[in-house]
N, C-alpha and C positions, 0 to 999 in steps of 0.2 A: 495567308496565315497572319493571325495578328499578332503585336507586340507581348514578348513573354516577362511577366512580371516578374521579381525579383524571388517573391514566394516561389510565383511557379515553379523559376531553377533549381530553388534550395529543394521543392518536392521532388520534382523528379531527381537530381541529387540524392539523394535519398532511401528515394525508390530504386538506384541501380546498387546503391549500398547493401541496402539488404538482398537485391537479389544475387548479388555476387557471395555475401556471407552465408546465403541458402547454398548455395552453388560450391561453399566450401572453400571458397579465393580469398576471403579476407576474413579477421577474424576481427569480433565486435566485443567491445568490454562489458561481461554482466557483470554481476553479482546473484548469489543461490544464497538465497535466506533462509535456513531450516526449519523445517515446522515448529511450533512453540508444542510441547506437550500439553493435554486439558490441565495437567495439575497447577504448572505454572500461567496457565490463562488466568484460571481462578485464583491464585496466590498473586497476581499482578493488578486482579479487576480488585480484591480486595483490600489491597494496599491504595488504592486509588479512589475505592467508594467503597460506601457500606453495603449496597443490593446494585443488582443488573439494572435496576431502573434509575438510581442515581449517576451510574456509570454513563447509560445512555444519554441522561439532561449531559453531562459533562462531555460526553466525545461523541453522540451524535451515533453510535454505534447500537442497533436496536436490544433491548434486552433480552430478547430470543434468540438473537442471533449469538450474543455473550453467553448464555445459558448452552447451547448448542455445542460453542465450542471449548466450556467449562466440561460439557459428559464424551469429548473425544470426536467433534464431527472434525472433517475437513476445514479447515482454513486457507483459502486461494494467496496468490503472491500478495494482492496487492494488501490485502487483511494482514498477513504475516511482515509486511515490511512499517506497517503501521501499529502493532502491538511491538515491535522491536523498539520504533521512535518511541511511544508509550514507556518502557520499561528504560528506556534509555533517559529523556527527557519530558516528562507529561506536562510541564508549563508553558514549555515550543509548541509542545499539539496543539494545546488548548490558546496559548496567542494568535496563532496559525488561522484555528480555528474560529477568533472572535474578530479577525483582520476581514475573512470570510464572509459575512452576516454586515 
């Protein structure tokens, strides 16, 4: 066996984490972020830009996909934890975003 790096322990670490909190032994700190309603996607996209396509120059978020979830589609966790920070603070996003690039 070779020498186990430091990473390696933190993963497997890790790895029995979760499979103990699958297991129902320990319990793991989330958060549930509620869906944003379409009304307030669009009431948010438009506080923030004039059309879906100026939205997407700014957050990088495609206009069809803004459009999509302006008429009610689905919005997954990680979309839904990022129109939060949006609505929350849209100058964080977008610094974030320009650290990024």
């Amino acid at each position: 066996m070779t020498d186990r790096t430091e990473l390696g322990l933190e993963i497997e670490a890790g790895l029995r984490e979760a499979i103990l909190h699958r297991r129902g032994k320990v319990a793991l700190e989330s958060h549930h972020v509620e869906p944003m309603p379409a009304a307030e996607v669009r009431q948010l996209r438009r506080s923030l830009a004039k059309s879906t396509k100026d939205f997407e120059r700014r957050f990088g978020i495609p206009a069809r996909t803004i459009e999509g979830w302006e008429k009610g589609r689905k919005i997954d966790a990680a979309h839904r934890v990022l129109l939060k920070a949006l609505a929350k603070s849209p100058e964080a996003v977008e610094a974030a975003l320009s650290e990024a690039r």
